[in-house]
C-alpha positions as CSV (number, residue, x, y, z in Angstrom):
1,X,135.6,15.4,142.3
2,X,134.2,15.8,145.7
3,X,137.8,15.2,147.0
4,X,139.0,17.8,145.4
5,X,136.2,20.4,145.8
6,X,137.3,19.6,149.8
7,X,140.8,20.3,149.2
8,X,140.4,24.0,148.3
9,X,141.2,25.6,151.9
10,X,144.6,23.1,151.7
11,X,145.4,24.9,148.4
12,X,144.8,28.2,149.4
13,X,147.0,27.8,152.3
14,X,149.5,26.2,150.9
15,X,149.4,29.2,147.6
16,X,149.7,31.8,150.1
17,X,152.6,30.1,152.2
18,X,154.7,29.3,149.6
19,X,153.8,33.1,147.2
20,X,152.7,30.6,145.0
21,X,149.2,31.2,143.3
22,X,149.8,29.4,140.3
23,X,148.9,26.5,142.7
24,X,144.9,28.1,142.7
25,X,145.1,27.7,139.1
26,X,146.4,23.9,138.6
27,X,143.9,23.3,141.1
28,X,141.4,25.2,138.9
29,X,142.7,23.3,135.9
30,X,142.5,19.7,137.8
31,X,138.6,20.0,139.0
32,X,137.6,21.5,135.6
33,X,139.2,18.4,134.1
34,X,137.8,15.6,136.6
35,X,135.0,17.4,136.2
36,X,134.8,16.7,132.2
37,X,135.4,13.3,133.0
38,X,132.6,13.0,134.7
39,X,130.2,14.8,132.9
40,X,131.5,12.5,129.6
41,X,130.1,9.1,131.6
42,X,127.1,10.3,133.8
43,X,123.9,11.9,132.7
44,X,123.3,14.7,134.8
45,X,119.3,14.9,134.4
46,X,118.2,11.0,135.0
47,X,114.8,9.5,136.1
48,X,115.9,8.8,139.2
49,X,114.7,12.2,141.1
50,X,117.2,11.7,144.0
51,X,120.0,11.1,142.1
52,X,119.5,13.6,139.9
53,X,119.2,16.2,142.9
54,X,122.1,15.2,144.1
55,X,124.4,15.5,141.0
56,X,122.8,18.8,141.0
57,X,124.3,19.7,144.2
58,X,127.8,18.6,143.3
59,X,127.7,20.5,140.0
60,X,126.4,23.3,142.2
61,X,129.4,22.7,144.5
62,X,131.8,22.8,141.8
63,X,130.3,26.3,140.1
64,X,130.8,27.7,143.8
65,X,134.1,26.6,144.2
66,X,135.2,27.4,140.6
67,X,134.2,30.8,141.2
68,X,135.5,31.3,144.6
69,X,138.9,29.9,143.5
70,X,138.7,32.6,140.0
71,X,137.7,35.1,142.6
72,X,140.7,34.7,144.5
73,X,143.4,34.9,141.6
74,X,141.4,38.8,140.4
């Protein structure tokens, strides 16, 4: 998932080369899925407080660049 959160300034580029902005919403579609995937096998909230803090911050990272990418297509 982090992959893809990283690939977004490819994507964009690549939308707005080719007039294609369908792309920003595949790529929407893609993270929101791996992202489903992830949350189904991995407890978000564990006793481990590092752990936890840092699947905080990628769920952070993903509601940041879920927005931005939404942002983009309004």
């Amino acid at each position: 998932m982090l992959r893809k959160i990283g690939q977004l300034p490819e994507e964009i580029a690549i939308a707005a080369e080719k007039y294609a902005p369908h792309r920003l919403i595949s790529y929407v579609y893609e993270l929101a899925s791996q992202f489903h995937s992830y949350y189904r096998g991995h407890y978000v909230i564990t006793d481990d407080a590092a752990l936890t803090q840092a699947r905080l911050a990628l769920l952070g990272a993903l509601r940041t660049t879920l927005a931005n990418t939404l942002h983009l297509r309004s």
